[in-house]
N, CA, C and O of each residue as an XYZ file, in Angstrom:
612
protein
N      56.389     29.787   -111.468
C      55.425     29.002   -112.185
C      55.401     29.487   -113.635
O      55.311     30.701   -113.812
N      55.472     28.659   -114.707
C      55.091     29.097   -116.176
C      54.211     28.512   -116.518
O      53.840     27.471   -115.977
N      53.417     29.293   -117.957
C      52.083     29.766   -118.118
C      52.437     28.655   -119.247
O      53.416     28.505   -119.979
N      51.306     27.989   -119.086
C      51.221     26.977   -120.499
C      50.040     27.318   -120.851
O      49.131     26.908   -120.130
N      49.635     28.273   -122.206
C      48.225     28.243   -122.602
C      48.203     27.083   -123.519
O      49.030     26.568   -124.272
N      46.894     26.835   -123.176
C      45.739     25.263   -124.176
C      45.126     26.251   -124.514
O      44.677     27.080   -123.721
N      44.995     26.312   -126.044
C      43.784     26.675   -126.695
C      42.936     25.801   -127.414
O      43.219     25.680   -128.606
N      41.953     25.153   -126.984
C      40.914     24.749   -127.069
C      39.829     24.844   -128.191
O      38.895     24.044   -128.131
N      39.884     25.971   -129.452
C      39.007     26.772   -129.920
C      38.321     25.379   -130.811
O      37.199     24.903   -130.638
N      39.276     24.959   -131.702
C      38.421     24.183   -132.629
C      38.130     22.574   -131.762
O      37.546     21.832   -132.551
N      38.357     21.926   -130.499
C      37.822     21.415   -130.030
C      36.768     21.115   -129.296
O      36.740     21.720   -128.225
N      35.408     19.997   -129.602
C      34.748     19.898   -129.614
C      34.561     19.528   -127.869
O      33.562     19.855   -127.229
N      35.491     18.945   -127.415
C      35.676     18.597   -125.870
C      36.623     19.210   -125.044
O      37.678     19.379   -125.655
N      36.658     19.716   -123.578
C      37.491     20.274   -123.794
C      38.242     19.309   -122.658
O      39.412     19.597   -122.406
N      37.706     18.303   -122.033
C      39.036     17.764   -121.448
C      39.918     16.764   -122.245
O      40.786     16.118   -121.658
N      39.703     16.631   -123.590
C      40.551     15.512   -124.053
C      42.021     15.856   -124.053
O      42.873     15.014   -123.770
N      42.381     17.408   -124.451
C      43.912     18.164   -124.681
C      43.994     18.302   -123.239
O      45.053     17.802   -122.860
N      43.288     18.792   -122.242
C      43.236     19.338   -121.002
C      44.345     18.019   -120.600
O      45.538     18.033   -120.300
N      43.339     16.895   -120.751
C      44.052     15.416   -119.660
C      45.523     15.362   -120.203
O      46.414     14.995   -119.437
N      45.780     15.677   -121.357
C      46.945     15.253   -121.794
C      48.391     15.751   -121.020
O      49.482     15.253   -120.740
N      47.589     17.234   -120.838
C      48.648     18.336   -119.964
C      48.718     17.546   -118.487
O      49.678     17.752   -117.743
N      47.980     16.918   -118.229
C      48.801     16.223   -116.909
C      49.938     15.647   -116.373
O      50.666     15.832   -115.398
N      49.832     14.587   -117.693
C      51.164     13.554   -118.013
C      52.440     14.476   -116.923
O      53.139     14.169   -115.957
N      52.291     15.296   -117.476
C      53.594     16.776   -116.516
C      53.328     17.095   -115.508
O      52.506     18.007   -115.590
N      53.689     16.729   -113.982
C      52.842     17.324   -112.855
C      53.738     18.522   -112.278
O      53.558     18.860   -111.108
N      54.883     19.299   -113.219
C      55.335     20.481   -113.685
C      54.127     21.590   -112.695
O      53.003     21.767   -113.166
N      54.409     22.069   -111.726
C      53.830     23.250   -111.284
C      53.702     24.396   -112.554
O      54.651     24.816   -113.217
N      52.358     24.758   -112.697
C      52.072     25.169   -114.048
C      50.594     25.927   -113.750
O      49.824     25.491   -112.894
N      50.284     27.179   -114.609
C      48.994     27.494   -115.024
C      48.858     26.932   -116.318
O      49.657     27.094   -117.240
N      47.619     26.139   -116.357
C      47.427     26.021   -117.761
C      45.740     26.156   -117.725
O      44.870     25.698   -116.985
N      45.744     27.116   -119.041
C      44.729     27.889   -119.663
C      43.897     27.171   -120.436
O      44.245     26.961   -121.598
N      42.865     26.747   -120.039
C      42.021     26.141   -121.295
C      40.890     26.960   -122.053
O      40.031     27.449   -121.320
N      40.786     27.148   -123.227
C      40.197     28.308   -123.520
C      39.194     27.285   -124.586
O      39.651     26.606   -125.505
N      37.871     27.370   -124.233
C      36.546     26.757   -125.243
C      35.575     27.576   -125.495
O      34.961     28.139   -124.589
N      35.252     27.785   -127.034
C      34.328     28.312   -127.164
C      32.505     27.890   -126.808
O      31.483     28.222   -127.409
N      32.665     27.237   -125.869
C      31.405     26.926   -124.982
C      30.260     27.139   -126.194
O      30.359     26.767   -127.363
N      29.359     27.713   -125.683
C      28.449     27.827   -126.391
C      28.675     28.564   -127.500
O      27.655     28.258   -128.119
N      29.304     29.375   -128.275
C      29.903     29.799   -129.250
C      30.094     28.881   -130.620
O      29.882     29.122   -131.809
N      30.602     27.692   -129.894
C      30.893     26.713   -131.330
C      29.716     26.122   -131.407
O      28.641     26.527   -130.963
N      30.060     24.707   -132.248
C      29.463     24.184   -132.805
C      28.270     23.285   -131.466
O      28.756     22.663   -130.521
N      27.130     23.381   -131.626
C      26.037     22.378   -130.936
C      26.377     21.066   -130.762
O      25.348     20.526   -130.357
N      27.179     20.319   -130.837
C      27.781     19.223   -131.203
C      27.190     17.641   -129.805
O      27.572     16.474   -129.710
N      26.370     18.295   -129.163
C      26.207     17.543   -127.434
C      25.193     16.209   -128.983
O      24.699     16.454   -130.083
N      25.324     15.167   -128.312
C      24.340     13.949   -128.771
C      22.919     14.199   -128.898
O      22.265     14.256   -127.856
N      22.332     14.359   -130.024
C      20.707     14.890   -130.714
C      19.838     13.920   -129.452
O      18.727     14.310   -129.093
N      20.492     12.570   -128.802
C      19.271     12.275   -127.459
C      19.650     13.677   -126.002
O      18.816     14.297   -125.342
N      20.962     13.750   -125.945
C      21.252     14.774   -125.191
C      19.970     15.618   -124.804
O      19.342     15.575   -123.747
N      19.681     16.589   -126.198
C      18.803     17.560   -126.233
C      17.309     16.916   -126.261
O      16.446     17.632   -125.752
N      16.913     15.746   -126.750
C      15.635     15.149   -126.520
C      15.180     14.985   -125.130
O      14.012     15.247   -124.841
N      16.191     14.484   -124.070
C      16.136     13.843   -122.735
C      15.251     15.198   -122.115
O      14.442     14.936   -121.226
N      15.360     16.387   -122.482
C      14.675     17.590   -121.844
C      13.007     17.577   -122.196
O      12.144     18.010   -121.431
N      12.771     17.006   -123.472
C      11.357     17.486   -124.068
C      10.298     16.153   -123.383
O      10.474     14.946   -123.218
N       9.459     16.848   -123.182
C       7.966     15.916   -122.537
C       7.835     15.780   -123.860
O       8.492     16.502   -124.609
N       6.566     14.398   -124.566
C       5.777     13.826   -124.668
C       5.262     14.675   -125.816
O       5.157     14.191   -126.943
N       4.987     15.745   -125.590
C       3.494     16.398   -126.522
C       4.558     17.506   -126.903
O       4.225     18.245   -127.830
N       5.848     17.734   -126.291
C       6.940     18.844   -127.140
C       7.324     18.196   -128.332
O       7.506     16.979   -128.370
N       7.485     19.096   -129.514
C       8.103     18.826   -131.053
C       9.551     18.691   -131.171
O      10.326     19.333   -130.462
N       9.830     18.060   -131.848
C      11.229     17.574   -131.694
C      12.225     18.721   -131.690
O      12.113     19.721   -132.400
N      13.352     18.458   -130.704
C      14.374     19.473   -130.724
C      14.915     19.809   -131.959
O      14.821     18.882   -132.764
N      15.484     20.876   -132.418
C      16.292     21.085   -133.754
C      17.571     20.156   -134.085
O      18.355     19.860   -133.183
N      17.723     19.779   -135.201
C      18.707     19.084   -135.775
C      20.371     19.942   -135.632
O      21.446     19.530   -135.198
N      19.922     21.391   -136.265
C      21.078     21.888   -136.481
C      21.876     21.986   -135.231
O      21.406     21.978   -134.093
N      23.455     22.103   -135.641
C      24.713     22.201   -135.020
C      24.817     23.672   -134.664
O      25.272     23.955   -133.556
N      24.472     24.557   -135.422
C      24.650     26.308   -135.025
C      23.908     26.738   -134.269
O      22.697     26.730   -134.050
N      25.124     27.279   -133.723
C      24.151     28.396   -132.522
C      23.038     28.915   -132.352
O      23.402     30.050   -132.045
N      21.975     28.937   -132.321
C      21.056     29.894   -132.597
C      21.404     31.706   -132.695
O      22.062     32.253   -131.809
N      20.959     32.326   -133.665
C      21.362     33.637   -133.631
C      20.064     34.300   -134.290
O      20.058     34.283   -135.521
N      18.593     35.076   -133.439
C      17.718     35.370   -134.098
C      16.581     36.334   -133.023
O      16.169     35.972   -131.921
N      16.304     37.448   -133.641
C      15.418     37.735   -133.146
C      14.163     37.301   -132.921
O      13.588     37.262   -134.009
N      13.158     36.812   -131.679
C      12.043     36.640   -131.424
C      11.169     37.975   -131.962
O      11.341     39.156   -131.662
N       9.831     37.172   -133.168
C       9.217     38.240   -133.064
C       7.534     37.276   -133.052
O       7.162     36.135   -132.777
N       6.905     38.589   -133.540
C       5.606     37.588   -133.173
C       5.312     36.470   -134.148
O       4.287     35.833   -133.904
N       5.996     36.122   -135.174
C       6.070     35.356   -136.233
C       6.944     33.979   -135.758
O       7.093     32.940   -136.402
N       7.466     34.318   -134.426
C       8.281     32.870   -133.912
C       7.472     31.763   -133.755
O       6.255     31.896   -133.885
N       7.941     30.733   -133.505
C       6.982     29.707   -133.409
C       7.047     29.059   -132.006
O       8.047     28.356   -131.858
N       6.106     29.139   -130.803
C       7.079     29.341   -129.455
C       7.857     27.734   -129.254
O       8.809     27.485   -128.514
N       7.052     26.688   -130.245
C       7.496     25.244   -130.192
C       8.937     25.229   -130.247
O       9.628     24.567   -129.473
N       9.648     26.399   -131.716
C      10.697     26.064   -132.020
C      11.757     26.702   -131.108
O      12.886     26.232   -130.967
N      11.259     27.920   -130.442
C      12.080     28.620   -129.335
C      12.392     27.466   -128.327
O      13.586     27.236   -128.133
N      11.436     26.688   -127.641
C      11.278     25.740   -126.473
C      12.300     24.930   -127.413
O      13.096     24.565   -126.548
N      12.845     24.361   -128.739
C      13.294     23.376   -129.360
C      14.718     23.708   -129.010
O      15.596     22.885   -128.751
N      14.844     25.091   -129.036
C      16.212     25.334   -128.823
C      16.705     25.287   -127.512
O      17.784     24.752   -127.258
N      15.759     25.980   -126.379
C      15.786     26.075   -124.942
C      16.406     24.347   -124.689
O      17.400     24.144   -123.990
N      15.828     23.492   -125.207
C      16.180     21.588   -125.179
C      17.777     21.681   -125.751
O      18.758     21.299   -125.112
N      17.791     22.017   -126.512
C      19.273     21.766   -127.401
C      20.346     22.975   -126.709
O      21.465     22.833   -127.202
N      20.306     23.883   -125.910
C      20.934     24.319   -124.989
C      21.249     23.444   -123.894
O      22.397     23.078   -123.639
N      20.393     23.164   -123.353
C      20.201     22.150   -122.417
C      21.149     21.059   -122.656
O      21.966     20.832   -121.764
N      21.171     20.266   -123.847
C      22.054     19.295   -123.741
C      23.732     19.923   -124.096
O      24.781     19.345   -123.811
N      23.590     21.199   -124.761
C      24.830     21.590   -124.689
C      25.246     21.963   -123.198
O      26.473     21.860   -123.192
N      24.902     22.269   -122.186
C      25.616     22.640   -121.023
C      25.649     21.121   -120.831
O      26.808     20.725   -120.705
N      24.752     20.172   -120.772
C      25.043     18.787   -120.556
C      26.213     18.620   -120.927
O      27.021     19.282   -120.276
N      26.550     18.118   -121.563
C      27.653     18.209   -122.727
C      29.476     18.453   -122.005
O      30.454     17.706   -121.979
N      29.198     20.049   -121.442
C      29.958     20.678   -121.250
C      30.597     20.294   -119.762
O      31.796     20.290   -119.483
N      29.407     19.949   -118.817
C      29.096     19.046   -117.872
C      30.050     18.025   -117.750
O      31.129     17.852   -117.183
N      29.179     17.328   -118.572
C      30.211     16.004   -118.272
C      31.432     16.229   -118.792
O      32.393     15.702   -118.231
N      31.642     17.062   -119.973
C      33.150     17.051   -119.991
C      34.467     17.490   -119.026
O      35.623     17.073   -119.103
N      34.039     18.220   -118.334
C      34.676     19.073   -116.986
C      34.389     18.024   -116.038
O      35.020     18.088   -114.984
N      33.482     16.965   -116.199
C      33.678     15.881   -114.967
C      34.295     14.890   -115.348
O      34.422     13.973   -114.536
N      34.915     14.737   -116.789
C      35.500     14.058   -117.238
C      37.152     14.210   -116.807
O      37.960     13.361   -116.431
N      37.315     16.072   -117.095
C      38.415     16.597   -116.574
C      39.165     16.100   -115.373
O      40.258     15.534   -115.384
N      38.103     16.516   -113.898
C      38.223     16.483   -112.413
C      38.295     14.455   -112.439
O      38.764     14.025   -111.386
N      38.191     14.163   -112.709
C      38.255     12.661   -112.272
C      39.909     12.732   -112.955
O      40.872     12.489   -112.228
N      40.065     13.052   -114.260
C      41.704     13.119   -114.751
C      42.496     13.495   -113.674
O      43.546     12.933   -113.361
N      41.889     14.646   -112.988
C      42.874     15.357   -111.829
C      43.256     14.227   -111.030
O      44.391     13.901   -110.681
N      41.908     13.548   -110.732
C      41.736     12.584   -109.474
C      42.824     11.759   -109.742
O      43.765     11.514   -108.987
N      42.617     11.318   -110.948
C      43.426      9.681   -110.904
C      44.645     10.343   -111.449
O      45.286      9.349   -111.792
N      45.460     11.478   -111.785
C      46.403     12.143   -111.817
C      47.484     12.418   -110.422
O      48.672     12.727   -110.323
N      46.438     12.140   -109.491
C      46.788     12.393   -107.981
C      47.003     14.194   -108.038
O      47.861     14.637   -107.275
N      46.475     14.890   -108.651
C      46.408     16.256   -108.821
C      45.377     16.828   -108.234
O      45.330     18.035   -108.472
N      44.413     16.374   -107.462
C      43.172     17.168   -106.957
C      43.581     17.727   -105.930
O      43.065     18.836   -105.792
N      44.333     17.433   -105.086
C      44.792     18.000   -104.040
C      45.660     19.274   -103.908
O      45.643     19.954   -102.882
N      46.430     19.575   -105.003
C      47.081     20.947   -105.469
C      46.815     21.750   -106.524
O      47.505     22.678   -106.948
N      45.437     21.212   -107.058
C      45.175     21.781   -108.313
C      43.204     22.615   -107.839
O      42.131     22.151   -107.455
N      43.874     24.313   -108.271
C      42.191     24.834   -108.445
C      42.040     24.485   -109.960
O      42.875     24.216   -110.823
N      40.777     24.578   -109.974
C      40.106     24.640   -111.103
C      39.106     25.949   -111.085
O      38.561     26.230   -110.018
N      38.900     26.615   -112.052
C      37.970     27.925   -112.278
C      37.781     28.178   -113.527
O      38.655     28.437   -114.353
N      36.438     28.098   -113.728
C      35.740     28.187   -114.586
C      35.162     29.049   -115.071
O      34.143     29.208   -114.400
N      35.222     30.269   -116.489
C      34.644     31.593   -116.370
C      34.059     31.315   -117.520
O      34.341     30.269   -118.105
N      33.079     32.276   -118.067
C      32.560     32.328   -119.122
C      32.455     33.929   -119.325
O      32.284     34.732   -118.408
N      32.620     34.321   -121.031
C      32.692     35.967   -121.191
C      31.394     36.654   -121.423
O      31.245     37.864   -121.593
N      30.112     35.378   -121.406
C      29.046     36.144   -121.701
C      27.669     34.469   -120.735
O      27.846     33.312   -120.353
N      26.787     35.202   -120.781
C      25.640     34.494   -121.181
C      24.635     34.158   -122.341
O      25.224     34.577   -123.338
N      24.027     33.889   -122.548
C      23.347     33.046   -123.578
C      21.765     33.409   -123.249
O      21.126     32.915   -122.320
N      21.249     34.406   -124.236
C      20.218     34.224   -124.272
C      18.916     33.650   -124.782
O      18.928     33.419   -125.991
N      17.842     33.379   -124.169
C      17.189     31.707   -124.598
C      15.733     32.595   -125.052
O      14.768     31.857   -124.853
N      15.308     33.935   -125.590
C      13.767     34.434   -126.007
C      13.996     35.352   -124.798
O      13.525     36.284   -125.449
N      14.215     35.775   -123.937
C      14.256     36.724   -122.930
C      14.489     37.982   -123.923
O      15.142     37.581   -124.887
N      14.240     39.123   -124.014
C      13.706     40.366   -124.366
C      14.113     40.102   -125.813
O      15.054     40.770   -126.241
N      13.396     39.015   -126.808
C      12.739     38.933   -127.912
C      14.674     38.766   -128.355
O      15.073     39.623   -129.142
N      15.504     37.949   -127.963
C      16.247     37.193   -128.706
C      16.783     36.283   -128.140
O      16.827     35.957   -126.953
N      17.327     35.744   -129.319
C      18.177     34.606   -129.122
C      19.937     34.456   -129.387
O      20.510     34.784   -130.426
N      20.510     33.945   -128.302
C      21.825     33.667   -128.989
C      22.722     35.264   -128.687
O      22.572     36.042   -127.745
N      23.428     35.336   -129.580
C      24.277     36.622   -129.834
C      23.366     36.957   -131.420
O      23.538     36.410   -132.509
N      22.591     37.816   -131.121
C      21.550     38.375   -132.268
C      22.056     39.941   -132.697
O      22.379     40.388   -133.798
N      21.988     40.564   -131.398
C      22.737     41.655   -131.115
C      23.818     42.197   -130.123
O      24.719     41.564   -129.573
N      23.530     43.426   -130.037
C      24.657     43.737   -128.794
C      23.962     44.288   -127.863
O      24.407     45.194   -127.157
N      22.819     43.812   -127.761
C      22.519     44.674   -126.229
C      22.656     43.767   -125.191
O      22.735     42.553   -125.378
N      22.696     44.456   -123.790
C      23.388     43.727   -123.005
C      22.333     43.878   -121.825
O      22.283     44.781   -120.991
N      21.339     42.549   -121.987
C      20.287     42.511   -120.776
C      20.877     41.430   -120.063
O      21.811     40.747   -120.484
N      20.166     41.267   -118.717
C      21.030     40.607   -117.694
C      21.591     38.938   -118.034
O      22.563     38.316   -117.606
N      20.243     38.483   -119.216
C      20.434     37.030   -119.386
C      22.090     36.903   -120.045
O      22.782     35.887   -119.975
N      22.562     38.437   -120.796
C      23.465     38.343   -121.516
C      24.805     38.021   -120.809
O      25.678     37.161   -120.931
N      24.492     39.515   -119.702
C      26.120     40.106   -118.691
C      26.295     39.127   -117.296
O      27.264     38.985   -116.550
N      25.156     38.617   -117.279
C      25.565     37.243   -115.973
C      26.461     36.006   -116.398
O      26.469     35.199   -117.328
N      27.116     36.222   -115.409
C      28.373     35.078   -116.297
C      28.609     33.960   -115.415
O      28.423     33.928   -114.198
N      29.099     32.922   -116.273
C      29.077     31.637   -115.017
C      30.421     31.839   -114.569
O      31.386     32.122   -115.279
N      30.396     31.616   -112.932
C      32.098     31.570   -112.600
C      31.807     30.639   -111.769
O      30.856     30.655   -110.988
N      32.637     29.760   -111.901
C      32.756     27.935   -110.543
C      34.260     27.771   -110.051
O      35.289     27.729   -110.726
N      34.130     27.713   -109.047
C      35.749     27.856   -108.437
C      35.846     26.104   -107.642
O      35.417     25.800   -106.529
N      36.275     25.542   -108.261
C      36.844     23.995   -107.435
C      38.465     24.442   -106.342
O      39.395     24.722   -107.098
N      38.653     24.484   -105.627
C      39.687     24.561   -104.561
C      40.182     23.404   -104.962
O      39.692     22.654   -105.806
N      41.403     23.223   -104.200
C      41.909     21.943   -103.675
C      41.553     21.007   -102.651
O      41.082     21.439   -101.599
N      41.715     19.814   -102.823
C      40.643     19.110   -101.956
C      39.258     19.627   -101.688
O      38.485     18.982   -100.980
């Protein structure tokens, strides 16, 4: 088997290059590498609204990550603003990986193809007074990592 790495970094989706690598049903690892929550916020500004009730203040506009210490000067509206705009980024990320697995599908590839999904960190949302990658300490919201394993069939 040869290793085809996809690097992914400056893409905003990550099954659009992913589907392409099909076209080849070449027995193959191929590597898709996204900076997930790392890049740019980019999920649809209703994305992140669809989370907020009624009497919540509007989610944040910006595209960047959040990167900030909680202190008592936070505003807890704007913390909850971001907690929403996370939210539509895993949305986001979501549907794009279900965008992927249906490629497999109609590829006729689901049946010999795993899929596994890792991430090198977690994301913290105000849990021990930060946000984001602020620093380097490493509390659990940080070192829990997502791993999803799709089998074949």
């Amino acid at each position: 088997m040869r290793r085809r790495p996809l690097n992914l970094l400056d893409q905003p989706w990550i099954h659009a290059a992913a589907i392409d690598r099909l076209q080849d049903p070449t027995p193959r690892l191929v590597w898709l590498h996204a900076r997930g929550l790392a890049a740019p916020w980019d999920a649809p500004f209703a994305w992140r609204e669809q989370f907020r009730d009624e009497e919540d203040p509007e989610s944040p506009a910006g595209v960047g990550p959040p990167e900030f210490a909680v202190t008592s000067q936070t505003d807890p509206d704007e913390l909850l603003g971001w907690v929403h705009a996370y939210a539509g980024q895993v949305l986001a990320l979501d549907e794009s990986l279900g965008h992927f697995l249906e490629a497999l599908n109609h590829a006729n590839l689901s049946a010999t193809t795993q899929v596994t999904l890792v991430s090198p960190r977690g994301f913290a949302l105000g849990e021990h007074l930060r946000v984001g990658k602020c620093d380097e300490s490493l509390f659990n919201e940080v070192t829990q990592l997502v791993w999803l394993m799709r089998f074949p069939d």
